[in-house]
Backbone as JSON, one array per atom type, in Angstrom:
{
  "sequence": "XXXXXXXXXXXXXXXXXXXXXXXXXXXXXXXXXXXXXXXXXXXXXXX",
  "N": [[0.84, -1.21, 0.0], [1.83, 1.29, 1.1], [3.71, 1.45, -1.06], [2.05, 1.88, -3.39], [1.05, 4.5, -2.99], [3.81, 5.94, -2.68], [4.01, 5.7, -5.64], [2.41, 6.67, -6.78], [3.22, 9.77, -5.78], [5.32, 9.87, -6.86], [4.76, 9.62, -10.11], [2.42, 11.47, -10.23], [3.71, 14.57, -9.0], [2.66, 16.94, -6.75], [2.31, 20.18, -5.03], [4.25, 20.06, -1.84], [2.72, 20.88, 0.67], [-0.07, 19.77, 0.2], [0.44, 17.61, -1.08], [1.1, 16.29, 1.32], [-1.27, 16.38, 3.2], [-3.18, 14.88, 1.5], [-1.79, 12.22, 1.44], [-2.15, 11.68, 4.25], [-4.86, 12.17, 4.82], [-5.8, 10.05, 3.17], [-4.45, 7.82, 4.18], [-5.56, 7.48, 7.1], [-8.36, 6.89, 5.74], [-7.48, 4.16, 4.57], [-6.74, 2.96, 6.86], [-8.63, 2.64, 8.8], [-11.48, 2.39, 7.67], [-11.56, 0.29, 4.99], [-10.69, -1.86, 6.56], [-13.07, -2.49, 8.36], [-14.55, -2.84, 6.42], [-13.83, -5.02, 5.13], [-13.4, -6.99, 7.23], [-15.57, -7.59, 8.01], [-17.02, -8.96, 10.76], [-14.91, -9.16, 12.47], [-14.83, -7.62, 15.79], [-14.8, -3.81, 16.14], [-13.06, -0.62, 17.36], [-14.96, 1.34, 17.08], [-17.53, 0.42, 17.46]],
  "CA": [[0.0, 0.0, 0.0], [2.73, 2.36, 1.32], [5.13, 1.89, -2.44], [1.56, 2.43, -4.31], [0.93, 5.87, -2.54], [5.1, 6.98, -3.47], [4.22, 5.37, -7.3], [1.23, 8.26, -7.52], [3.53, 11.03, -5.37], [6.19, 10.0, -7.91], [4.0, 9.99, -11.47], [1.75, 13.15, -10.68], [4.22, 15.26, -7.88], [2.02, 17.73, -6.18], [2.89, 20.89, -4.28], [4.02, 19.07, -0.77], [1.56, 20.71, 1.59], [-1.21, 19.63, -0.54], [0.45, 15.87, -1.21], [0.74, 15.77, 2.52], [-2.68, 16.47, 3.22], [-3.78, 14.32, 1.22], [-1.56, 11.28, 1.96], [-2.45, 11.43, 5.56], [-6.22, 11.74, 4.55], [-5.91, 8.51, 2.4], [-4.05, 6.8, 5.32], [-6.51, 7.75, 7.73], [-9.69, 6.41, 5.23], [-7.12, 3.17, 4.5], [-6.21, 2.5, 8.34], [-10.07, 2.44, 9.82], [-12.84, 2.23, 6.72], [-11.45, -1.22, 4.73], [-10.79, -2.96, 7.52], [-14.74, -2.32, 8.2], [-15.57, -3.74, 5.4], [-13.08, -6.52, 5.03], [-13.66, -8.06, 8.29], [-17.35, -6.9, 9.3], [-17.35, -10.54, 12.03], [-14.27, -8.54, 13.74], [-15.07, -6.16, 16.64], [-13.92, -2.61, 15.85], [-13.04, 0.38, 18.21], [-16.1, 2.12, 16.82], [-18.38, -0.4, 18.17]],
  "C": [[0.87, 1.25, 0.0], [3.55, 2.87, -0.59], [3.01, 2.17, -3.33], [1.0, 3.86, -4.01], [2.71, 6.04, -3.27], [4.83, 6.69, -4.6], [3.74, 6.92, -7.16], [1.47, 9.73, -6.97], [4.61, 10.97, -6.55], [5.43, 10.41, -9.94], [3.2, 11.01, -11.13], [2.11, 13.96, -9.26], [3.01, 16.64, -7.67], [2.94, 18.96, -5.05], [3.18, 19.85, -2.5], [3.25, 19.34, 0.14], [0.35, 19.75, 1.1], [-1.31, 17.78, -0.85], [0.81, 15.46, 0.39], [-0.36, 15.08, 3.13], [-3.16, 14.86, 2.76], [-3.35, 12.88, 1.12], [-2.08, 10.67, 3.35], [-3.95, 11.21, 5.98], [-6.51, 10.1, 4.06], [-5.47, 7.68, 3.48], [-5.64, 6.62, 6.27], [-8.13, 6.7, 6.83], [-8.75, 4.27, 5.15], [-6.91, 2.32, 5.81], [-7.75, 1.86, 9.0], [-11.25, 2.09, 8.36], [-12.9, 0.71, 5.88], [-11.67, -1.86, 5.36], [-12.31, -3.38, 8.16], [-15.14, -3.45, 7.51], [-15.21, -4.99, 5.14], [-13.42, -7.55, 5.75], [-14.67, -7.23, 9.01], [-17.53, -7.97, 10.79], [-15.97, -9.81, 13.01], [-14.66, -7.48, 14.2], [-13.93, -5.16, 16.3], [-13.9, -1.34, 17.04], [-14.53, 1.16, 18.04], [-17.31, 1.25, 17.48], [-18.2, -1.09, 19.74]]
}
């Protein structure tokens, strides 16, 4: 997951506040929202 986030900072570079941002957003949705869906039968912090 980590090398296909640097492919898409490497093929379309962005100012770096802006590819910060929005790495740390994508982490954030990748860290807690899949795992949701992946494994709905495991208990999650949110519940």
């Amino acid at each position: 997951m980590r090398d296909m986030i640097l492919q898409e900072r490497n093929v379309a570079p962005l100012p770096e506040h802006k590819t910060e941002r929005m790495v740390s957003k994508n982490a954030a949705q990748v860290k807690y929202i899949p795992k949701r869906v992946a494994n709905p039968a495991l208990p999650t912090y949110a519940e």
